[in-house]
N, C-alpha and C positions, 0 to 999 in steps of 0.2 A: 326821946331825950331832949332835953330843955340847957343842954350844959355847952359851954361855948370855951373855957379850958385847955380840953381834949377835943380833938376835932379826929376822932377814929373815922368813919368813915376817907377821911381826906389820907391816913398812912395806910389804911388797908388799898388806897388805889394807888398811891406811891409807890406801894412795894408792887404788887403786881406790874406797874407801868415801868418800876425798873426792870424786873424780870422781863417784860418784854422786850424792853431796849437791847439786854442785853443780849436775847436771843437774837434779835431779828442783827447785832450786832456780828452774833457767833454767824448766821447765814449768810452774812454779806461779806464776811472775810472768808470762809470757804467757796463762795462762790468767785469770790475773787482771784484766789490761790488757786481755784481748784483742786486741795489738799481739804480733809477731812478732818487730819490730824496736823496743825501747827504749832502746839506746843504740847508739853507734856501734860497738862490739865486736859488736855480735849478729850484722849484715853491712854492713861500711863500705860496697861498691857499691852496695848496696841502701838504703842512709840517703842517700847522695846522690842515685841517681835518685828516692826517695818523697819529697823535699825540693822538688825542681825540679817535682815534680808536683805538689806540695802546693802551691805558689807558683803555678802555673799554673789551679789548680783554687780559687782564690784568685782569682786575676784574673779568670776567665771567670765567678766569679759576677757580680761584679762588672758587668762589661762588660752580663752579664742583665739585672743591676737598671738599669743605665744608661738600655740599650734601652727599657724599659718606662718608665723616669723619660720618654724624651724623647716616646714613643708619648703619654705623658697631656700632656706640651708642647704638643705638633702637634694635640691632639684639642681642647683647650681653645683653642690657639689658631683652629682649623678655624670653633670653634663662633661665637664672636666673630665671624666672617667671614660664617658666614652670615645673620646679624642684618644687617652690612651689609649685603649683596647682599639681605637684605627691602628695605630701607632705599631703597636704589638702584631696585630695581625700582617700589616705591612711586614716586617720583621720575618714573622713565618715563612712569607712569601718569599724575600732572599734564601733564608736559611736551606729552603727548599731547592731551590733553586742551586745555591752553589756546590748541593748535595748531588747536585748531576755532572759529576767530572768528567765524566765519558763525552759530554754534550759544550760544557765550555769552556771557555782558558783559563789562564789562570791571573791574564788581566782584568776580567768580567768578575771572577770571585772577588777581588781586590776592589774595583767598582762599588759590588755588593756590598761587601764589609765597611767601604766609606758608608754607604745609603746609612747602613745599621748604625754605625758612629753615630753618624746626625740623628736617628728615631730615636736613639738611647737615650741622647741629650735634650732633645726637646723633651721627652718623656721627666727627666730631672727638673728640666723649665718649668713644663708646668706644675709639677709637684713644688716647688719654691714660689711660683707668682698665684696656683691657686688661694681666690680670697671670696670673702660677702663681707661688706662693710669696714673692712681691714682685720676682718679674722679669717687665718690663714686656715684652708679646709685639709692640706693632700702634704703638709711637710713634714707631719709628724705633731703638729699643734694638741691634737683631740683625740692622740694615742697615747693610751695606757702606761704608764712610766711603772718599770718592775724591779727589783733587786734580788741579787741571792739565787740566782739560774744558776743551775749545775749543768756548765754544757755536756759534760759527760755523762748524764741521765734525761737530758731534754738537748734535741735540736734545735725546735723552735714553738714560738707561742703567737696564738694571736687570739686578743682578747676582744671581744666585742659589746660586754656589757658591765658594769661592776653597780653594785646599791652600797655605796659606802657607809652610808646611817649616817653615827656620832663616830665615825672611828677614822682616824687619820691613814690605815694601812689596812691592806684586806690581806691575809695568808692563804698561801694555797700551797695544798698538800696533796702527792698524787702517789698512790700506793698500788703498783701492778699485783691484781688478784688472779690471775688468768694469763699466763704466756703466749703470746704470739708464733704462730708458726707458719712454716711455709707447709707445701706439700708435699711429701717424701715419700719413697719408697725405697723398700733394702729390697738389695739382690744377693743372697748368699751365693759364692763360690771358694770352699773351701782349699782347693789348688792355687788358687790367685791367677786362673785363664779359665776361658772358656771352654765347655766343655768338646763342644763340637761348632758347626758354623751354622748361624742366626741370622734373621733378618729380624730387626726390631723394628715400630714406629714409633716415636717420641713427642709428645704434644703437649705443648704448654699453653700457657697465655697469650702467646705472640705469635702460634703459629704450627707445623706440623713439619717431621722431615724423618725420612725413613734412613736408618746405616744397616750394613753388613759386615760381620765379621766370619772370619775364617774360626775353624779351631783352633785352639791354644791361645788365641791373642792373648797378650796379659791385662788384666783388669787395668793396668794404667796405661796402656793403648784407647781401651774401650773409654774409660775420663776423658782420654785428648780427644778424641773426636766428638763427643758429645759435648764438649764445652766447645768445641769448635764450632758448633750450628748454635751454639747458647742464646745468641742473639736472635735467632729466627725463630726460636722456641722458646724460650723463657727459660728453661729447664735445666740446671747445673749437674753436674757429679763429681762423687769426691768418695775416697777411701772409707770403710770404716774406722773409727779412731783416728783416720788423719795419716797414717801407715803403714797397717795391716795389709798387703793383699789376701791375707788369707781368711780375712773378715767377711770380704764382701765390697760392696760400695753402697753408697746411698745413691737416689737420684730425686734433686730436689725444684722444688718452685724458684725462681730469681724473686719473687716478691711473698711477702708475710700478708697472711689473713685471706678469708674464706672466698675471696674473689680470684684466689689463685690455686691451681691446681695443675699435678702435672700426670701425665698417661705414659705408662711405657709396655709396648705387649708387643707379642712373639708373630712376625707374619711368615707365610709359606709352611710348611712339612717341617723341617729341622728345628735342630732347637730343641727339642722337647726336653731338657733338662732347666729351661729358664722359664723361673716362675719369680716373678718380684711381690713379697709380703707389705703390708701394711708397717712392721717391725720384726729386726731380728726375735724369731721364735711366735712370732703374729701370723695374722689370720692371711691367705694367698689372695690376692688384689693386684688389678690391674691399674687402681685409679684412686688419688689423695688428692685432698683439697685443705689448703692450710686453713689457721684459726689465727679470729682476731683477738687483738689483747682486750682484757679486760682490767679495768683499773676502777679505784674510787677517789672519787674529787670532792675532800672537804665531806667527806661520809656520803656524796652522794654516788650510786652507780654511775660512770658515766656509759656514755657509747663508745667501742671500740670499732678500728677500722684499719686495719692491718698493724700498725707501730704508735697510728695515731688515737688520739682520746677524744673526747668535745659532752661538755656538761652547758647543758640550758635551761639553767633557774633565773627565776628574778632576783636573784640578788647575785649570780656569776653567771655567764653566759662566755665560753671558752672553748681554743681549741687547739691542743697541746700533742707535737708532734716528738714522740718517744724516741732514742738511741736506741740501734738495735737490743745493744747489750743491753740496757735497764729492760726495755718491755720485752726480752726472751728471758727472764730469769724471773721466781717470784721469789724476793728475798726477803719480803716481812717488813719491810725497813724503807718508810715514805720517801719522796724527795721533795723538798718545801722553798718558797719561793716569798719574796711578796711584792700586793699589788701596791705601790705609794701613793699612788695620785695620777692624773691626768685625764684625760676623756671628755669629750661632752656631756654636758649635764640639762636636759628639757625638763621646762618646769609643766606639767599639764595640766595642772590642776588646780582649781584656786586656794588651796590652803600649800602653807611649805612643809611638807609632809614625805619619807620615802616613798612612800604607795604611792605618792602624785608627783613623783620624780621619775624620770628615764635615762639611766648613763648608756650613752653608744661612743663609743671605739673607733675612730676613721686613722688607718695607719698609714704613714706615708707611701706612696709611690713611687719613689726615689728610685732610679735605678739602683741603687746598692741596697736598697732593704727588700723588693718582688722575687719571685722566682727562686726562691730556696732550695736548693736541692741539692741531696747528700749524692755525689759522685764518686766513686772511690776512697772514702774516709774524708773526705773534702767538703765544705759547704760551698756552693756559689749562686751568684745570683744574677743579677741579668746584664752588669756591668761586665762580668765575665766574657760577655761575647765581646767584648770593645777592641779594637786594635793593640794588641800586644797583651792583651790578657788572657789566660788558660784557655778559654772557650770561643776564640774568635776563628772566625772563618778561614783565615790565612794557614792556620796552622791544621785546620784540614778538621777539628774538632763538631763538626755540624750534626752528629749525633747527640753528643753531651748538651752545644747550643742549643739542639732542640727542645731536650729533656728541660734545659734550664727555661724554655720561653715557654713552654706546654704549661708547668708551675705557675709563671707568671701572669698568661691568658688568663689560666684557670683562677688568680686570686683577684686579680681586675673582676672577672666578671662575676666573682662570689659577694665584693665584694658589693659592688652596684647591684645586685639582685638582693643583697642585704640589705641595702638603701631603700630602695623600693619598697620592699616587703616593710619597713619601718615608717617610711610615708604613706603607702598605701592603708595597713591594717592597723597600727596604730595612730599616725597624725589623722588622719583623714576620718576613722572614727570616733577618736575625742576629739575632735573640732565640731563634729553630727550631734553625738551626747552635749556636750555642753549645750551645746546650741540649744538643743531641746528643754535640756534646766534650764537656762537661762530664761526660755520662754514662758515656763511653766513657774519658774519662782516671782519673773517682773508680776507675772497674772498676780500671782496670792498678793501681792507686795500694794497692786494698784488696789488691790479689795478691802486690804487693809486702811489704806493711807489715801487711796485718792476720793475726790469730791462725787457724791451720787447727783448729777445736777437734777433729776428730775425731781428726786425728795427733796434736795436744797432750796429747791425752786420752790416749793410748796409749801415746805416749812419758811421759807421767806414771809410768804404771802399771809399766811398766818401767824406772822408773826408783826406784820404792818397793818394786819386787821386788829390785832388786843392791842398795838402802840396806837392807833387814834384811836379806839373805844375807850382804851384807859385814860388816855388825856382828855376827852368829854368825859367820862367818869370823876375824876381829877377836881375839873370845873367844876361842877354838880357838888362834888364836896364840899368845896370849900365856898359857894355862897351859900351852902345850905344850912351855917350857921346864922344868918342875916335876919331871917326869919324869926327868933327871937326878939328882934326890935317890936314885934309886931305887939307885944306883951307888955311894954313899957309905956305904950301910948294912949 
């Protein structure tokens, strides 16, 4: 071609020699960045999925640090806890102690009872001054707030998990399906005495004691003295109907559910008219073991345990201690409650989501909320033992004291065995799993998004070999229109 015009050869090495600038452009800013992907032209698919991962790898840190935020929560609050249960255990050790009247005065017990004053109150102390960062762990802060208890069908609750969702109040409905019982036996004696003279042995829960009686005694002889050892045996008696003698009598468990049981059988030769039944007109037995209640929580079964319930889902986790009266009657007819608000709430998960949420329960410590126990129609709790209160040592109560501080040991250390079990098998394993996402999604994230330098590198290289070929290419164009003069001369 002879035309001088158009100088095509000199735009077809333009455009190539742009295309290489720009390349060897695009290699020198990812190698720079060490990013593959810096704007959305480099590969739109690929900016959106490293976005959404990047977001995700975001949140699961996150949800890491959570984890270990709440593991130093549970640990601090653990430690708190076992200070009381020194405390508490300390306590036993008077209680025990001023239980031996035979051995010391009655200024030593007064002693004792101050020591107790002071553990009660420090026990309160630190239930007020426990904190992590100015939230309070043991006052009542991160307990369950409820409305609408019928003490007369509930003595006590304690809640230990709730999944609130969208809902401002959670209900709870608890319908005894299943009566609780103790263990009983009828003894029929239609005269209202004995027939002739017996040696029985009597064994309950607490223990064994053998009586004798003559003939004739009257059946309400045979109640007094059997309630008389009641506390070494477990084991009550009482009339049929409440006034019959010529019923018979029961002889029953002091406690309800399958963990009690009471024995009563004929020893020596005589006697041979005493046979105690299973029930008036029931099968002949020497041995009854009560039943636990059965109830349903929110449609779910729970587990029964003499009076008491306890349902463990992820969305209720609870444990609800029955009135006699409601869990010995099944009347069809629920008793309802609700949960309002309060508890802790751990976030685990990177998204905010129930299923990546955890509410746990930590219920104060206080002396006046531990130790719950029904005495006589009565609640009390471990304030009870204090100077001048129903259960204090002075007044010679150290039976009941104990009852009341056995309660309290027992929920201290349920309580912190509950902690544990929550930092151990849950914090401590969604702190492992994340970790492991975490690890496995940066990988995809850097495959996607970060710089390959060993291609970058190479594609650099070639891409500074076509930028000076094409700029001597370039050259070569554009005097190779000169050449023409050569025609004119």
């Amino acid at each position: 071609m002879a035309r001088i015009n158009t100088n095509v050869p000199s735009l077809i090495a333009q455009n190539n020699l742009s295309r290489s600038n720009t390349d060897l452009s695009t290699r020198l800013q990812r190698l720079a960045t060490g990013l593959r992907i810096n704007r959305g032209a480099d590969d739109p698919a690929g900016l959106i999925v490293s976005e959404r991962l990047r977001s995700e790898i975001k949140g699961i840190g996150q949800a890491i640090d959570n984890s270990e935020r709440a593991s130093s929560v549970i640990a601090t609050t653990e430690g708190y806890l076992a200070e009381v249960a020194d405390l508490l255990n300390s306590i036993k050790s008077l209680v025990v102690n001023s239980a031996n009247t035979g051995g010391i005065s009655e200024e030593e017990i007064q002693a004792n009872q101050l020591e107790i004053d002071s553990a009660i109150e420090s026990i309160t102390r630190i239930s007020n001054t426990a904190s992590f960062a100015g939230l309070q762990l043991l006052n009542g802060s991160l307990e369950y707030v409820t409305s609408g208890i019928n003490s007369t069908n509930i003595d006590g609750v304690d809640i230990h998990g709730v999944q609130f969702g969208t809902n401002s109040a959670v209900a709870v409905s608890v319908e005894v399906t299943q009566s609780a019982q103790t263990g009983q036996l009828f003894l029929s004696a239609a005269t209202g005495a004995l027939a002739s003279s017996v040696t029985i042995e009597i064994a309950g829960n607490l223990g064994v004691q053998t009586l004798s009686f003559v003939s004739g005694t009257a059946l309400s002889a045979v109640i007094a003295a059997v309630n008389t050892v009641s506390d070494t045996t477990g084991v009550s008696a009482a009339l049929r109907n409440g006034a019959s003698q010529l019923s018979g009598l029961y002889f029953n468990s002091s406690e309800y559910g399958s963990d009690s049981f009471v024995s009563v059988r004929r020893l020596g030769q005589g006697g041979g008219f005493f046979q105690t039944y299973s029930a008036p007109g029931g099968t002949a037995t020497q041995r009854d073991t009560g039943r636990d209640v059965s109830a349903i929580i929110n449609g779910a079964l729970a587990t029964g345990s003499g009076t008491q319930v306890a349902l463990n889902t992820p969305a209720l986790a609870i444990d609800i201690d029955l009135s006699d009266a409601f869990a010995t009657a099944v009347s069809g007819t629920p008793t309802t409650f609700s949960i309002t608000g309060g508890g802790a709430t751990f976030q685990l998960g990177p998204s905010i989501t129930t299923t990546q949420q955890v509410g746990l329960g930590i219920k104060s410590v206080a002396a006046s909320r531990i130790g719950g126990t029904t005495i006589e129609g009565g609640r009390f709790f471990l304030d009870s033992l204090k100077s001048g209160q129903t259960n204090s040592l002075t007044l010679g109560r150290t039976a009941e004291a104990s009852q009341v501080l056995d309660a309290a040991i027992t929920e201290v250390s349920v309580l912190r065995g509950r902690l544990g079990a929550f930092e151990r098998n849950t914090l401590q394993t969604n702190s492992r799993s994340l970790q492991i996402g975490l690890e496995n999604i940066t990988s995809s994230e850097s495959k996607i998004r970060d710089t390959d330098f060993a291609a970058e590198t190479a594609a650099m290289t070639r891409a500074q070999i076509l930028q000076q070929a094409g700029t001597s290419v370039l050259a070569t164009a554009n005097s190779s229109s000169q050449n023409v003069l050569r025609l004119l001369q």
